[in-house]
DSSP file (Angstrom, degrees, kcal/mol; ACC not computed):
  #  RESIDUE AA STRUCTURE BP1 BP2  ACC     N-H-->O    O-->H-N    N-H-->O    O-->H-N    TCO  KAPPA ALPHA  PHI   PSI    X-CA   Y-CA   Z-CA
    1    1 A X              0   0    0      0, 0.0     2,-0.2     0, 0.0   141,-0.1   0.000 360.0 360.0 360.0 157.0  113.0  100.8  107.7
    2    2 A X        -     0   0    0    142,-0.1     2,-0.4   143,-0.0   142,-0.2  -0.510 360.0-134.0-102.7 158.1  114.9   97.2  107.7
    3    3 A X        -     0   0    0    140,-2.5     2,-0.8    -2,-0.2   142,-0.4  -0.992  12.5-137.5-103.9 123.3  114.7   95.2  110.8
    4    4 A X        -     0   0    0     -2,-0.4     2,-0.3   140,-0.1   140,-0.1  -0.853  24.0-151.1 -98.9 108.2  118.3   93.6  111.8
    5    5 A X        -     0   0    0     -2,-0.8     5,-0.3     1,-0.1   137,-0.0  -0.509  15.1-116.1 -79.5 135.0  117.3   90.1  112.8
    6    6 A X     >  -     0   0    0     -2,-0.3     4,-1.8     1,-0.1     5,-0.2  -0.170  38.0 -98.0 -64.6 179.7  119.6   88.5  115.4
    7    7 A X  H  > S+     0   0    0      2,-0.2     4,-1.3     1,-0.2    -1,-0.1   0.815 128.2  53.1 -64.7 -19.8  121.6   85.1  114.1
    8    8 A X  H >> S+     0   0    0      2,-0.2     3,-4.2     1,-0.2     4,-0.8   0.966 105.9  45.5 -45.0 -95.4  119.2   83.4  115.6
    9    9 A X  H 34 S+     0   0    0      1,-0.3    -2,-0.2     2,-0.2    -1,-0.2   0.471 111.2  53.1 -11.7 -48.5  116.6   85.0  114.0
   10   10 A X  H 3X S+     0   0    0     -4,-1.8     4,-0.7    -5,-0.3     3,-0.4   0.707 104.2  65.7 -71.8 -20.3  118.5   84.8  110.3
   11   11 A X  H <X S+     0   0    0     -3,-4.2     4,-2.2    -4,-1.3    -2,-0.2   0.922 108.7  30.9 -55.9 -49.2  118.7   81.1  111.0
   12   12 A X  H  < S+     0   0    0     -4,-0.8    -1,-0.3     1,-0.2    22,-0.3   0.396 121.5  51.7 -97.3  23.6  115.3   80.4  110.9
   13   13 A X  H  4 S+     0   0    0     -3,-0.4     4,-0.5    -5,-0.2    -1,-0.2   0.472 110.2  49.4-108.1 -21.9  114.5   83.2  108.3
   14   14 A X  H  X S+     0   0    0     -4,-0.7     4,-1.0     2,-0.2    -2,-0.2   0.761 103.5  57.8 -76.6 -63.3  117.1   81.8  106.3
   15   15 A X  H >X S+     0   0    0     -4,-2.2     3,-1.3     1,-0.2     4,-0.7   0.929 107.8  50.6 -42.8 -44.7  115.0   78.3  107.1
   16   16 A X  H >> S+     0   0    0      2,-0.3     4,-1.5     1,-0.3     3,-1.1   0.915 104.1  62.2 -67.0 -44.9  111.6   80.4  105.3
   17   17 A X  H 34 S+     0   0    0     -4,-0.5     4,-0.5     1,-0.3    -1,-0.3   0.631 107.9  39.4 -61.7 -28.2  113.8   81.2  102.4
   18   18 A X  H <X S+     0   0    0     -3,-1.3     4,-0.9    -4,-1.0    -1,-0.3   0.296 108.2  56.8-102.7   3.2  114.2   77.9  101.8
   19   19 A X  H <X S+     0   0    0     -3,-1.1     4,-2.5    -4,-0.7    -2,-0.2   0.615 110.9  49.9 -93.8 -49.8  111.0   76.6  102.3
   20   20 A X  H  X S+     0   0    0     -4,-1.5     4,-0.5    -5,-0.3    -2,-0.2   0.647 102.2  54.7 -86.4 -23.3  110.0   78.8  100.0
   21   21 A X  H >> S+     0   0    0     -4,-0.5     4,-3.7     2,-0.2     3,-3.6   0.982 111.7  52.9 -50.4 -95.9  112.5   77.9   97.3
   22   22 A X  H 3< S+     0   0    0     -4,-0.9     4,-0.5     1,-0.3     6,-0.3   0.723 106.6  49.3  -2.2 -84.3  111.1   74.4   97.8
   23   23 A X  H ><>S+     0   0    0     -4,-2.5     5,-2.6     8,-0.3     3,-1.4   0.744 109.5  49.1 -38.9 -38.8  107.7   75.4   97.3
   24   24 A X  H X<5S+     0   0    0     -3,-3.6     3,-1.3    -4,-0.5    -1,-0.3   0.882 109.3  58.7 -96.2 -51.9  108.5   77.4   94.1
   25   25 A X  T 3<5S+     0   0    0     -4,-3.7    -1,-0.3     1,-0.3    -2,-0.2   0.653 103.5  52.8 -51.9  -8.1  110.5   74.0   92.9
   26   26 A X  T < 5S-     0   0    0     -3,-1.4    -1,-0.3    -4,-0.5    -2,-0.1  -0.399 131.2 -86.4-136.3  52.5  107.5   72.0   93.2
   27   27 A X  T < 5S+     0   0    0     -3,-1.3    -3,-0.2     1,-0.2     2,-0.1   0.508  92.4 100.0  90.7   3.4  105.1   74.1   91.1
   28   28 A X  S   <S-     0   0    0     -5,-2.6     2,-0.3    -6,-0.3    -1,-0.2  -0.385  75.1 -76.0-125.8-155.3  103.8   76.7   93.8
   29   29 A X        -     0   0    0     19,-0.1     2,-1.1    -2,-0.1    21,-0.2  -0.909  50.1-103.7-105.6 135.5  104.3   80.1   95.0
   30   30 A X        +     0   0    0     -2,-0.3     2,-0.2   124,-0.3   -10,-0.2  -0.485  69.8 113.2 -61.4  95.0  107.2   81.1   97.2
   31   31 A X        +     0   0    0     -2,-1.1    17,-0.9   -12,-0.2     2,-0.3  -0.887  28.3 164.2-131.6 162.8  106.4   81.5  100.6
   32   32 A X  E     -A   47   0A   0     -2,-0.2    52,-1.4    15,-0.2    53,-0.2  -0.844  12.4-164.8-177.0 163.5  107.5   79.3  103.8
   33   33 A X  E     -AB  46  83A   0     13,-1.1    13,-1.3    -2,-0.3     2,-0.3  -0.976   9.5-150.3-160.1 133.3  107.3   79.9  107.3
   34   34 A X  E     -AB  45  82A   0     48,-2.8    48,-1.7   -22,-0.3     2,-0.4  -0.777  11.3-152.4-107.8 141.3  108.9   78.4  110.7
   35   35 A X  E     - B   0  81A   0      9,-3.5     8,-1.6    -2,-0.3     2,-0.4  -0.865  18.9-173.8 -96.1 160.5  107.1   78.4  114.3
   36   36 A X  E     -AB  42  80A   0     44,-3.3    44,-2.2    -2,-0.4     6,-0.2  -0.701  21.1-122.6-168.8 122.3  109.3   78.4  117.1
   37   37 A X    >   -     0   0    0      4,-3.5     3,-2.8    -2,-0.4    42,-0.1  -0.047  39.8-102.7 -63.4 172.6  108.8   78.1  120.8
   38   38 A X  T 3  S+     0   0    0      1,-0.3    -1,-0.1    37,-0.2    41,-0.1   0.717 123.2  52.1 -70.8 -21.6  109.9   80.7  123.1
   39   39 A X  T 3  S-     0   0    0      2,-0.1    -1,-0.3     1,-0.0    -2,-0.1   0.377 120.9-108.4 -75.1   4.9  113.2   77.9  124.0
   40   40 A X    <   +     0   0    0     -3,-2.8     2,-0.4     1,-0.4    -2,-0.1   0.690  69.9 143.2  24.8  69.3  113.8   77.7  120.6
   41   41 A X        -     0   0    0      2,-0.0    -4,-3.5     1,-0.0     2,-0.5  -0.913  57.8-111.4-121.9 159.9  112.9   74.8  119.3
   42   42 A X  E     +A   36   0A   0     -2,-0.4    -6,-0.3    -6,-0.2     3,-0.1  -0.607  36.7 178.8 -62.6 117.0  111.3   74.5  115.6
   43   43 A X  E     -     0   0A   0     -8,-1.6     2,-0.4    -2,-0.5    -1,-0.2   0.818  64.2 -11.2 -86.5 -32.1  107.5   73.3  116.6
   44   44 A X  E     -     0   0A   0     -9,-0.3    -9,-3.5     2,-0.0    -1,-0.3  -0.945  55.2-174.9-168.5 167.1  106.2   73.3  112.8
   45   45 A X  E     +A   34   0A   0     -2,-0.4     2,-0.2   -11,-0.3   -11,-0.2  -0.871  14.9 154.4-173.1 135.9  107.1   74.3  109.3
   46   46 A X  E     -A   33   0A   0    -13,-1.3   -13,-1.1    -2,-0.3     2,-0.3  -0.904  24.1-143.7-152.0 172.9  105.2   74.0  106.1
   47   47 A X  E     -A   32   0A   0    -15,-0.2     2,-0.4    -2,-0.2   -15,-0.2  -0.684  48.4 -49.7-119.2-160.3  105.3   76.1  102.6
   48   48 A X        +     0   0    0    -17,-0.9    10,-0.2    -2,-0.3   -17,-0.2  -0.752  52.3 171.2 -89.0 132.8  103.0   77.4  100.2
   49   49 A X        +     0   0    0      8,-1.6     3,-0.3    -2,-0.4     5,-0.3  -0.255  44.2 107.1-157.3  10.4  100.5   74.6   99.1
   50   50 A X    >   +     0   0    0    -21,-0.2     3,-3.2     1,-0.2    -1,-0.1   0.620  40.7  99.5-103.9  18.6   98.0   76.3   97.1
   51   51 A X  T 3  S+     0   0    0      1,-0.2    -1,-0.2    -3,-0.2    -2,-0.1   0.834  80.4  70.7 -62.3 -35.9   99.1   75.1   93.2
   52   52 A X  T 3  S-     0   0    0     -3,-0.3    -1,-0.2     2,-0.1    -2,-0.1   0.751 127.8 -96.2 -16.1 -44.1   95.8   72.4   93.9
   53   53 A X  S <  S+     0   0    0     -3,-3.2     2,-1.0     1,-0.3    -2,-0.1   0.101  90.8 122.7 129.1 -37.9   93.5   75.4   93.6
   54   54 A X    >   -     0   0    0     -5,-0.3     3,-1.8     1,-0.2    -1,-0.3  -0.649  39.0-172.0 -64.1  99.6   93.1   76.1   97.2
   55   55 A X  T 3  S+     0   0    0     -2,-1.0    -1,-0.2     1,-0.3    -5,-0.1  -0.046  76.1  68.3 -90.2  22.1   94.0   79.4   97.7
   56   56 A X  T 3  S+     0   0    0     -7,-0.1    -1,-0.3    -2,-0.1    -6,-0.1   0.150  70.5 103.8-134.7   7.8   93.9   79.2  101.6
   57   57 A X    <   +     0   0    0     -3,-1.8    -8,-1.6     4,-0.1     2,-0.4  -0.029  40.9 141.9-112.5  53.4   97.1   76.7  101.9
   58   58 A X    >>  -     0   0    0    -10,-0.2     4,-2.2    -9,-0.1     3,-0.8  -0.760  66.4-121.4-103.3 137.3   99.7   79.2  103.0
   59   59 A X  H 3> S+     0   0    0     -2,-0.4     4,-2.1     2,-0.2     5,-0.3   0.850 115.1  56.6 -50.9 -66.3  102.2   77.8  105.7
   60   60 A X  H >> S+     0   0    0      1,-0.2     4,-2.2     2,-0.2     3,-2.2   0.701 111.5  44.4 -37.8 -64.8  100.8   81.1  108.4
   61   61 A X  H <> S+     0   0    0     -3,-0.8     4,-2.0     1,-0.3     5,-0.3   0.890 114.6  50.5 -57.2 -72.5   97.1   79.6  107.8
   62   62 A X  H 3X S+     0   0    0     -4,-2.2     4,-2.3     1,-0.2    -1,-0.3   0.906 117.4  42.5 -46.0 -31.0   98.8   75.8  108.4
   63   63 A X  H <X S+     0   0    0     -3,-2.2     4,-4.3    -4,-2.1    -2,-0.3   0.994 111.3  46.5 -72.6 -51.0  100.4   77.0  111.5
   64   64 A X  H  X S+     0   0    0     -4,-2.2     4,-2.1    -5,-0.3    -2,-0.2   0.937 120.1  41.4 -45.1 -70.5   98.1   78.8  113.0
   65   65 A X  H  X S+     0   0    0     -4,-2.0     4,-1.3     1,-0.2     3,-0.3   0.881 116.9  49.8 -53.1 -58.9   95.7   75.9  112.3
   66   66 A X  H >< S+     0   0    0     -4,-2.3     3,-1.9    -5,-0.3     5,-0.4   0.899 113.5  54.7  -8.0 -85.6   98.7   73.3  113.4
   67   67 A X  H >X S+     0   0    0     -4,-4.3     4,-0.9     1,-0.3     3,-0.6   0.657  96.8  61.0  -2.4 -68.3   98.9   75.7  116.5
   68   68 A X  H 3< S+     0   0    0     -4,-2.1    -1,-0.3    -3,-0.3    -2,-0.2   0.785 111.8  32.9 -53.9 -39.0   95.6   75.4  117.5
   69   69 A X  T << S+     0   0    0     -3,-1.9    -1,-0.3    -4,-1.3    -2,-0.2   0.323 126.3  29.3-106.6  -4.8   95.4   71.9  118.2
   70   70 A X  T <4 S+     0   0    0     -3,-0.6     2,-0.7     1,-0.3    -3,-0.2   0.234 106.8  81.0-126.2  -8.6   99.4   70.8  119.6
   71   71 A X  S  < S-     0   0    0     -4,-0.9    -1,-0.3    -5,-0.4     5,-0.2  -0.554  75.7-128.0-112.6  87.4  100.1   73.7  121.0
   72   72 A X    >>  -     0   0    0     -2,-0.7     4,-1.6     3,-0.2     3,-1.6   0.528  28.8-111.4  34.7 110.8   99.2   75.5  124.4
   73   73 A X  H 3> S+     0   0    0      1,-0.4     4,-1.5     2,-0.2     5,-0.4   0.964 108.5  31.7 -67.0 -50.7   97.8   78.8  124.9
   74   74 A X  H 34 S+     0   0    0      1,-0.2    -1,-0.4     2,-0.2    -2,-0.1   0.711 107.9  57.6 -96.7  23.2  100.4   80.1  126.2
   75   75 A X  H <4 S+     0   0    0     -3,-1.6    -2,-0.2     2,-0.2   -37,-0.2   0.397 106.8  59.6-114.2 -34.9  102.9   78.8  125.1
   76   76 A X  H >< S+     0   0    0     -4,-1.6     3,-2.4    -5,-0.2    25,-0.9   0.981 104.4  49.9 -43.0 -64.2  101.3   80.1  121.6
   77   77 A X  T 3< S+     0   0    0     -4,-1.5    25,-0.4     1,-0.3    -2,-0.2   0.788 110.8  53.8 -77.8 -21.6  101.4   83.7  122.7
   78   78 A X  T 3  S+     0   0    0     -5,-0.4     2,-0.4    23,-0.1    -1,-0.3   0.538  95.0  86.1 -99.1  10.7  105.0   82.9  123.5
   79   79 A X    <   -     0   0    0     -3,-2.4    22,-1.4   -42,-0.1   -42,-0.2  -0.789  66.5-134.6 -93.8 131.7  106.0   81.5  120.1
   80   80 A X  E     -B   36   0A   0    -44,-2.2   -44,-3.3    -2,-0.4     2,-0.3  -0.441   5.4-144.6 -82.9 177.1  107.3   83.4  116.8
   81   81 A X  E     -Bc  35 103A   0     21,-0.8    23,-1.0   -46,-0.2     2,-0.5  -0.947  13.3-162.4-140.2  95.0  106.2   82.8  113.6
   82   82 A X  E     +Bc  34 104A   0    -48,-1.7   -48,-2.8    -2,-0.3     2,-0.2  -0.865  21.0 171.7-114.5 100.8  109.2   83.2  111.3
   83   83 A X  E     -B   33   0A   0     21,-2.5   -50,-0.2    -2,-0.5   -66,-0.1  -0.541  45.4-126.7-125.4 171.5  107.9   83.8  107.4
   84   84 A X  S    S+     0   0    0    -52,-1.4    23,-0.4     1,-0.3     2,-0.2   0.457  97.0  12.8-100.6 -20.5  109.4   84.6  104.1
   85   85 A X  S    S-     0   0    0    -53,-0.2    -1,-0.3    21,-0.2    23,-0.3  -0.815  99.0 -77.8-160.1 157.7  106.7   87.6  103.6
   86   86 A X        -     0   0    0     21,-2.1     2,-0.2     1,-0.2    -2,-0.1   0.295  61.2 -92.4 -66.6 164.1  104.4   89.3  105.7
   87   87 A X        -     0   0    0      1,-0.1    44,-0.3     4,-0.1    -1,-0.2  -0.497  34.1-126.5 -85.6 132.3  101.1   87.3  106.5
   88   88 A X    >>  -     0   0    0     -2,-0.2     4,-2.2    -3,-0.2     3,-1.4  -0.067  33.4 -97.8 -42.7 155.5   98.5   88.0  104.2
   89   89 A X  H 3> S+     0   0    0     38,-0.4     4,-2.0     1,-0.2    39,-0.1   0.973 128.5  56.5 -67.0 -47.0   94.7   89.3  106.4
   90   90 A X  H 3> S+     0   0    0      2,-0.3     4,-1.0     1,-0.2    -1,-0.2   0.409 112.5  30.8  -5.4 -40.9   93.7   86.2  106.0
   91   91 A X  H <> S+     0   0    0     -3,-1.4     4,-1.7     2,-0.2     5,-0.3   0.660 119.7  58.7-112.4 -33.9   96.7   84.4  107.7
   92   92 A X  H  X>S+     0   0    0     -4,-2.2     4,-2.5     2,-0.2     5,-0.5   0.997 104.7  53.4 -44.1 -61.1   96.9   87.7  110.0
   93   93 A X  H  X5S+     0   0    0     -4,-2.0     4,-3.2    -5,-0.3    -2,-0.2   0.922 113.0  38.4 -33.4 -99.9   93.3   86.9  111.0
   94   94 A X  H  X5S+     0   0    0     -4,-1.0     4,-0.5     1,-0.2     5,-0.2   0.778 109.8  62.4 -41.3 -67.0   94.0   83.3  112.0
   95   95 A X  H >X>S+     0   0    0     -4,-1.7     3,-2.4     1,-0.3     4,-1.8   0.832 111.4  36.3  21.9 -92.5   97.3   84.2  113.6
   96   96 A X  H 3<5S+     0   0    0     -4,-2.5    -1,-0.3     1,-0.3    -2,-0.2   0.974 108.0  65.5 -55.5 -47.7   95.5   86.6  116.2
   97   97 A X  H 3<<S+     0   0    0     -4,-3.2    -1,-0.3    -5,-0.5    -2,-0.3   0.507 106.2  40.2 -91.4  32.3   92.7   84.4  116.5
   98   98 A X  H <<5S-     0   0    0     -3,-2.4    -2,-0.2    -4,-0.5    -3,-0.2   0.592 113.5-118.0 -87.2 -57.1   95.0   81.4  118.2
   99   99 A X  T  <5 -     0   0    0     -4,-1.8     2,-0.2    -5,-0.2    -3,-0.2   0.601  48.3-178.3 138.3  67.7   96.4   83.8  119.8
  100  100 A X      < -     0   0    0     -5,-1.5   -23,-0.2     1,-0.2    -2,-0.1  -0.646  20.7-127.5 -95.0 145.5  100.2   83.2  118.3
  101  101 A X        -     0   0    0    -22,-1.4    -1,-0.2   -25,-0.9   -23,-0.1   0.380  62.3 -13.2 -73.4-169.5  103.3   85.6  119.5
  102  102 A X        -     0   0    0    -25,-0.4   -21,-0.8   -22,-0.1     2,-0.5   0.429  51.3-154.9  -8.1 140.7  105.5   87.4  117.4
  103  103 A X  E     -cd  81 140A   0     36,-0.9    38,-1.6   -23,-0.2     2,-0.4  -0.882   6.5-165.3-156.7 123.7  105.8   87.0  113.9
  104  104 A X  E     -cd  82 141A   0    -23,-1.0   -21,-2.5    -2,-0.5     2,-0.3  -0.896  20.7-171.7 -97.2 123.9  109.4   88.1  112.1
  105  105 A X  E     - d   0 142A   0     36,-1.1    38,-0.5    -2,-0.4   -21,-0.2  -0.973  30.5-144.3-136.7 161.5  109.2   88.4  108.0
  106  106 A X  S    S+     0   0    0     -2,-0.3    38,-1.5     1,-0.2    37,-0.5   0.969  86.6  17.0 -75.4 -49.7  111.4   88.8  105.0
  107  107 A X  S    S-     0   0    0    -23,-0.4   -21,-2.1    36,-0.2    -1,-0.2  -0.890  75.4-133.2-114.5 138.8  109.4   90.9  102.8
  108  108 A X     >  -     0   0    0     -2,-0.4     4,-1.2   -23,-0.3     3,-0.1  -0.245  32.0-104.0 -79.7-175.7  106.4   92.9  103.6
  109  109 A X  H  > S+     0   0    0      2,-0.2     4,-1.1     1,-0.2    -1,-0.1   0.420 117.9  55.9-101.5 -17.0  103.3   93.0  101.8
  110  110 A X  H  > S+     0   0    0      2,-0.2     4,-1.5     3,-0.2    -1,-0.2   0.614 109.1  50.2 -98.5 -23.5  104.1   96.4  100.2
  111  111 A X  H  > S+     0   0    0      2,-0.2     4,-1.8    -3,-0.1    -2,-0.2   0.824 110.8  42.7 -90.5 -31.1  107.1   95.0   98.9
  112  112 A X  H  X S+     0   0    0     -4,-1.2     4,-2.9     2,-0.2    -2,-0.2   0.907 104.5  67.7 -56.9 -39.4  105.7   92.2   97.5
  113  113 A X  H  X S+     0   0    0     -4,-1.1     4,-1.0     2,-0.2    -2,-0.2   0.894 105.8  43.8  -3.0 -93.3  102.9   94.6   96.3
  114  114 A X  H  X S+     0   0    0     -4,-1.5     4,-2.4     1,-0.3     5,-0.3   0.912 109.3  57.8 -59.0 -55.3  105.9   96.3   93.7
  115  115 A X  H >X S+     0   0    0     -4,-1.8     4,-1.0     1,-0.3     3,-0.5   0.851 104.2  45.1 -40.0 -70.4  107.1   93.5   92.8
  116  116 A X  H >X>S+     0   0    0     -4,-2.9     5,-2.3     1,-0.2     4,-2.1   0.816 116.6  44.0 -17.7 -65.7  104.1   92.1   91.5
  117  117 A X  H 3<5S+     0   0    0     -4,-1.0    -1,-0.2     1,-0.3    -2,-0.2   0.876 105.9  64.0 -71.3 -38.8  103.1   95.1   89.6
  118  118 A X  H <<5S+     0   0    0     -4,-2.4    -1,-0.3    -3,-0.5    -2,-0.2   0.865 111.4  38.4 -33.7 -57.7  106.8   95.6   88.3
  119  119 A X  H <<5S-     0   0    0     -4,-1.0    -2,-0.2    -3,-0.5    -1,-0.2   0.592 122.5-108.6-105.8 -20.6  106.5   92.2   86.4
  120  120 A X  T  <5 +     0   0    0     -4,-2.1     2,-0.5    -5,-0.3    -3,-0.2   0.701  58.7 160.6 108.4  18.4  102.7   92.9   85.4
  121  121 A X      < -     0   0    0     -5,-2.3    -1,-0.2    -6,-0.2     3,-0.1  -0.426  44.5-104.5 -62.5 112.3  100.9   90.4   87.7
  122  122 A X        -     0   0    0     -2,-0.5    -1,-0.1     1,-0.1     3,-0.1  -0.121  42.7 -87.3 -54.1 154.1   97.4   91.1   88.2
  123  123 A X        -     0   0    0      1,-0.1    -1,-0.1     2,-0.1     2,-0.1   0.110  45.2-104.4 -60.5 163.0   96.3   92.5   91.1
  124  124 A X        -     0   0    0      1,-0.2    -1,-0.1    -3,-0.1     4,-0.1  -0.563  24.0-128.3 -76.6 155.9   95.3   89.9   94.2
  125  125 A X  S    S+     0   0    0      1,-0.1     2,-0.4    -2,-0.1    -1,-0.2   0.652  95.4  56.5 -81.6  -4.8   91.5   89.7   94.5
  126  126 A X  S    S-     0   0    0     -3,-0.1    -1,-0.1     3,-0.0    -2,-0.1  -0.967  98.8-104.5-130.4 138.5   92.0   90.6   98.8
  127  127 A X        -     0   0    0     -2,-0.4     2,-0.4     1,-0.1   -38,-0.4  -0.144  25.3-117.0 -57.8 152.8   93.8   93.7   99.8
  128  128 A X        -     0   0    0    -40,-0.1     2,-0.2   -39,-0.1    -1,-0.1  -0.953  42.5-174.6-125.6 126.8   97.6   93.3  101.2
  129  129 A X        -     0   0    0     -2,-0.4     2,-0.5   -42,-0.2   -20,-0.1  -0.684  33.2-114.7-121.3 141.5   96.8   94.7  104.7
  130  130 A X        -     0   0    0     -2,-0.2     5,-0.2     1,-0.1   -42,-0.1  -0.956  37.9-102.0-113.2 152.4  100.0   95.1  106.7
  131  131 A X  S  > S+     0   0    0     -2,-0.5     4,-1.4   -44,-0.3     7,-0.2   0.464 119.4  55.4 -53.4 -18.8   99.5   92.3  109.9
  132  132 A X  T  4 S+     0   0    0      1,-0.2    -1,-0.3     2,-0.2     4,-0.1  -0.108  95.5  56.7-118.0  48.5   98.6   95.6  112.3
  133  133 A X  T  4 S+     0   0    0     -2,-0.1     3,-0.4   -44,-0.0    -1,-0.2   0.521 123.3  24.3-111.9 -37.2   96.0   96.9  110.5
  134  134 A X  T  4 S+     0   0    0      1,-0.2     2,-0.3    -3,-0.2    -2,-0.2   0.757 141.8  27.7 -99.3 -16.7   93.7   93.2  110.7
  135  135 A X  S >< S+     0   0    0     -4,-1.4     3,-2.7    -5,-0.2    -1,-0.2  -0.409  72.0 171.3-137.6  83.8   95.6   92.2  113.8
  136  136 A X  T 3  S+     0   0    0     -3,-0.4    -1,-0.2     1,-0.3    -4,-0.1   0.722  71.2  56.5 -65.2 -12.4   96.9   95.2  115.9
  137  137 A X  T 3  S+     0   0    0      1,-0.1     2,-1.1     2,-0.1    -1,-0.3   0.561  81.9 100.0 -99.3   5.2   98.1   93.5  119.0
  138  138 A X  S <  S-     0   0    0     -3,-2.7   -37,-0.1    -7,-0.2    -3,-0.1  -0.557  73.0-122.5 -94.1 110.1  100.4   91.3  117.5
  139  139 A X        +     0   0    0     -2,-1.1   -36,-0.9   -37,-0.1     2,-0.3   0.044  35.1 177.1 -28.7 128.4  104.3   92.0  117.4
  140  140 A X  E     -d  103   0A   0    -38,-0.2   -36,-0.2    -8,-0.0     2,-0.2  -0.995  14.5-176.5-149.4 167.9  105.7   92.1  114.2
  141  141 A X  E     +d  104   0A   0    -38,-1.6   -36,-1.1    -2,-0.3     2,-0.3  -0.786  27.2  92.5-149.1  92.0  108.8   92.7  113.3
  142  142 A X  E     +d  105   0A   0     -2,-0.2   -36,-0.1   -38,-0.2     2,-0.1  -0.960  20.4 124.2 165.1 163.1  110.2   93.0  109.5
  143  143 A X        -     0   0    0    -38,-0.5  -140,-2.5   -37,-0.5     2,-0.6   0.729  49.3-169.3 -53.5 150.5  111.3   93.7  106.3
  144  144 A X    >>  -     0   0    0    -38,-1.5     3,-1.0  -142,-0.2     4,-0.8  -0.980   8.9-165.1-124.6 121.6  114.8   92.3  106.6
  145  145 A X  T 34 S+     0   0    0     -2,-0.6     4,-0.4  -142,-0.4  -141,-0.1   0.606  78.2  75.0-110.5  25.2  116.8   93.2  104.0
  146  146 A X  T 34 S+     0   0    0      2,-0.1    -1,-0.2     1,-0.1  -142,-0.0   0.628 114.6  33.5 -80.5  -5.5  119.7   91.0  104.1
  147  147 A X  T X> S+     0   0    0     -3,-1.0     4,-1.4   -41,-0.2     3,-1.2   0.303  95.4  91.9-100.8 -16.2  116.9   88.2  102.6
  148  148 A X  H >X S+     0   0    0     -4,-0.8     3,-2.7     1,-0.3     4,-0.5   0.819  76.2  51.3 -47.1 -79.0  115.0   90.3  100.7
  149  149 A X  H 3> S+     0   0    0     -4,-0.4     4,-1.1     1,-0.3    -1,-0.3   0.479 114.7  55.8 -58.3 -18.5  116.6   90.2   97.2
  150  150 A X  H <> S+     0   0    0     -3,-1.2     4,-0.6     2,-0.2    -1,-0.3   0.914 103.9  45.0 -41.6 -65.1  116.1   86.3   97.8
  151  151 A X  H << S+     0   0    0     -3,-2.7     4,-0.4    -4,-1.4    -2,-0.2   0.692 117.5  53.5 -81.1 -45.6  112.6   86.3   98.5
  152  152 A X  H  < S+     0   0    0     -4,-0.5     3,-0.2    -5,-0.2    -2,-0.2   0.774 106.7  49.6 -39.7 -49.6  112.5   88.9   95.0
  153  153 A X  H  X S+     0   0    0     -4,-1.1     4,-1.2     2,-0.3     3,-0.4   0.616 106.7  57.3 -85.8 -35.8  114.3   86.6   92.9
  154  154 A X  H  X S+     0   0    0     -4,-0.6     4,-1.4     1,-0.3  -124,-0.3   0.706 108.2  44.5 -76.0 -18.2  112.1   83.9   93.8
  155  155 A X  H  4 S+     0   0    0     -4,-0.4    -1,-0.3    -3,-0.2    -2,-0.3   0.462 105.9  57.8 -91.7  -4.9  109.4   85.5   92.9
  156  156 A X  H >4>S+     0   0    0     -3,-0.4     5,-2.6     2,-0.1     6,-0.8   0.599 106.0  58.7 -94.3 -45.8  110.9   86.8   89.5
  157  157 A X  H ><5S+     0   0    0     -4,-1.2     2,-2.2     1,-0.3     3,-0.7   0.965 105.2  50.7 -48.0 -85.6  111.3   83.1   89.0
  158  158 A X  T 3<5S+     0   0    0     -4,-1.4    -1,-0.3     1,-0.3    -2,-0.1  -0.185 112.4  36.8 -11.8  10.7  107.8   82.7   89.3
  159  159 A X  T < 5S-     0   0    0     -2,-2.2    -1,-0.3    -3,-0.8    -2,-0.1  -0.362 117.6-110.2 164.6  37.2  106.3   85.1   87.1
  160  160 A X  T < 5S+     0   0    0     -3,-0.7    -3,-0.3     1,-0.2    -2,-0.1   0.399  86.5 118.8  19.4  48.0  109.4   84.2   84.4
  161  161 A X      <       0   0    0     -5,-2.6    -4,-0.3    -4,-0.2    -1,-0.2   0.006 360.0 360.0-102.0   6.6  111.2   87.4   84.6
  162  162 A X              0   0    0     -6,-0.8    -5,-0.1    -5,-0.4    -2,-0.1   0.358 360.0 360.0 -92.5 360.0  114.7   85.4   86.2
């Protein structure tokens, strides 16, 4: 089932899309991801950063970490996390353990998951957990599928099939 994100919501999801676009223009994989306090203002933004060889420099993982160090504990737990596909366990993991709110995404991990295999991309070497199996308390809230075919296309790019 799709999630119908408010305009709000599409703004900065919109924002992810384009992050991620970015990312994918500059050699990497298309992901990006907004935080945003509970008044709505943007606190941080990054994309995906791991064409270096570091496989651990996806924008959740930067926030979280970001997070940890400007941002408040509760004022974490009252912030979303607004991504371009669902956090990996790995970024789920950090996520929960700052203790970060909400988290809104374009694509799920299951959808990313077909894609992949659709264009013949070997499998990832860590399992795509969706965020409430490695972090069950944490809201989430996603696939939206007025972004999806976005978030698809960018990855099609990626893996030449556009």
């Amino acid at each position: 089932m799709s999630y119908e994100p408010t305009d709000i919501e599409l703004k900065h999801l919109t924002r992810c899309v384009e992050l991620a676009t970015e990312a994918l223009e500059d050699g990497d994989e298309p992901f990006g991801s907004v935080l945003v306090a509970a008044d709505g203002r943007v606190l941080f933004e990054d994309r995906n950063r791991v064409a270096g060889g570091d496989q651990t420099r996806h924008p959740e993982f930067e926030i979280a970490r970001w997070a940890a160090t400007n941002v408040a504990p509760d004022e974490r737990a009252a912030a979303t996390v607004y991504t371009s596909g669902e956090h990996c366990p790995m970024c789920s993991a950090a996520h929960a353990w700052v203790g970060l709110g909400r988290i809104v995404y374009v694509a799920s991990s299951e959808q990313l998951g077909s894609w992949l295999a659709e264009l013949g991309v070997p499998a990832s070497p860590v399992a795509a957990l969706p965020v409430n199996a490695v972090a069950p308390g944490v809201p989430v809230d996603g696939p939206v599928a007025a972004l999806a075919d976005r978030v698809h296309a960018l990855h099609r790019r990626l893996h030449g099939a556009a």
